[in-house]
N, C-alpha and C positions, 0 to 999 in steps of 0.2 A: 723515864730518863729526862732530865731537862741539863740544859749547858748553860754557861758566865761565863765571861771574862775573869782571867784567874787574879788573886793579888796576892801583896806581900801574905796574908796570912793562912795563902797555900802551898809556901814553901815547902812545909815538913811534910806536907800529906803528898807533894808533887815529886820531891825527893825518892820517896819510897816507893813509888809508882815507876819509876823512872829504873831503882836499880830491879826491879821484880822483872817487870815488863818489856823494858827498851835495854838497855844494855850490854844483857846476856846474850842481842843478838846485833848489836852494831858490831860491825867490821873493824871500824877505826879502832876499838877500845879494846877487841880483842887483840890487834895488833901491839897493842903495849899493856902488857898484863899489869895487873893492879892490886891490891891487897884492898878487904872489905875496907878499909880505911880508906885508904885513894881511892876507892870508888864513889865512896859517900861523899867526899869532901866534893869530887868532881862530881857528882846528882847536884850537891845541896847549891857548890857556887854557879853552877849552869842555869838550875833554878831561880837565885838571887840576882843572876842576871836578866835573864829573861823574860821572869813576868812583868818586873815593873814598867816594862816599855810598853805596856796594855797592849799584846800583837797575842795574847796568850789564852787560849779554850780550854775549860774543864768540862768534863760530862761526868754527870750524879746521877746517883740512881734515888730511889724512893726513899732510901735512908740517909742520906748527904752524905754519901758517901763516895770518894773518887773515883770514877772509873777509866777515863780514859784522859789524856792529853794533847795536844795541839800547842809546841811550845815554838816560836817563831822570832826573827831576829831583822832588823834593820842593817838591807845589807852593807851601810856604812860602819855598822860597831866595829871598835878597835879590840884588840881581844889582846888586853892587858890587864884585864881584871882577874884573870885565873891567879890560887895558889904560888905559888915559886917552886917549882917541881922538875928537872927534867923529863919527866912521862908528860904532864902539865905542857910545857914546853914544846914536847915534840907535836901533841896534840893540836894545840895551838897554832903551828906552823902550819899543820899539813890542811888543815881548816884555814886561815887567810890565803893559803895558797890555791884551794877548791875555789873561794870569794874570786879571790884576781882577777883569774883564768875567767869567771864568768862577766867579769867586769868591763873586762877587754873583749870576747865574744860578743854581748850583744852589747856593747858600746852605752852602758847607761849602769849606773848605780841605784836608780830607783825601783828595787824590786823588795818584797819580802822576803825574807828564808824561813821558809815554813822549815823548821831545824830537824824538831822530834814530835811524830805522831806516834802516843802507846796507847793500848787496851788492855786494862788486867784481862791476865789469861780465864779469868769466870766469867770475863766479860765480852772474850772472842765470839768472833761468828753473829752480831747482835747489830751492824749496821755502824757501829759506834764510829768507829775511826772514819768510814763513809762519811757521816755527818759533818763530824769532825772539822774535814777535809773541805766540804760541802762553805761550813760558816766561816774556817777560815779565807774560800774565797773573796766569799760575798763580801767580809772586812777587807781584804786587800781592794777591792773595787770600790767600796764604802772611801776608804783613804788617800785612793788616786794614785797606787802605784801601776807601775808599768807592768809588771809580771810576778807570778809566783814561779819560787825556784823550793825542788824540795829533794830531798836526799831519801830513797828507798832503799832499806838496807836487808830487805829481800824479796824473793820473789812475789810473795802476795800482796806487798805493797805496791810494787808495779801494775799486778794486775788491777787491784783497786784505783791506780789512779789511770789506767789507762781504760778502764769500764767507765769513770767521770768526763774521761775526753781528753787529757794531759796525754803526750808523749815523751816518751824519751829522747830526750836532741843530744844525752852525750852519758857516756858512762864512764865513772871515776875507777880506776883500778888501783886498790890501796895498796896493790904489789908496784907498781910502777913507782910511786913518789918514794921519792931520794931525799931524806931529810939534809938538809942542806948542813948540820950543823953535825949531827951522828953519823951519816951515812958509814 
């Protein structure tokens, strides 16, 4: 296995990763169902956004072949680059409103959003996302922000990052947020 820094020309392979592995089991996305269409559109603009700010880890296996991800965001982006969608939209919302809240809490914008760690499911159980997790801090230390902020979107990711040493200081309930604009 060896890791890089992902670029533009991992979009399509980071895409596909993304609806296999991470999707199926974020909360948010379940929350506004999606047709394989709006799902891809949302993999592929997520990905177009997010690598190119270089905050982005792939892990290969022996064949160059994707396995896992580490896709991360500066927590000042404006997130007006998505689609034109109401799902799109609601998305949107409820993600700047997660940002705020942590903005106002510890009083500083200068942190990473470590966004989306996946593992192809062949590739579970193998340390990956560990690693992962591992290099994306060392980058966040490497570039001088103040804190990583990262979204577990189930229980084994918690475990994993609470076996690294991270806590939990707050838990989001995506049944609580009132969309401001649908509600």
């Amino acid at each position: 296995m060896f890791y890089r820094e992902l670029t533009n020309n991992d979009v399509d392979d980071v895409t596909d990763l993304l609806i296999e592995a991470y999707y199926p089991y974020d909360g948010l996305v379940a929350c506004v169902p999606m047709t394989k269409e709006e799902l891809y559109t949302y993999a592929n603009t997520n990905a177009k956004i997010m690598i190119p700010m270089g905050l982005s880890i792939g892990a290969y296996d022996a064949e160059n072949k994707l396995c896992g991800v580490s896709l991360s965001l500066y927590s000042t982006w404006e997130y007006d680059e998505l689609p034109v969608s109401d799902k799109y939209d609601i998305l949107s919302r409820f993600e700047e409103w997660c940002e705020l809240c942590l903005n106002e809490e510890f009083g500083t914008d200068n942190f990473l959003i470590d966004d989306i760690v996946a593992v192809a499911p062949h590739c579970n159980d193998r340390g990956i996302g560990t690693e992962l997790l591992k290099r994306k801090e060392q980058m966040a230390i490497d570039r001088g922000f103040d804190f990583i902020v990262g979204f577990a979107v189930s229980e084994k990711n918690m475990r994993i990052l609470a076996k690294l040493g991270y806590e939990c200081l707050k838990k989001l309930d995506l049944l609580s947020y009132k969309d401001p604009v649908t509600r």
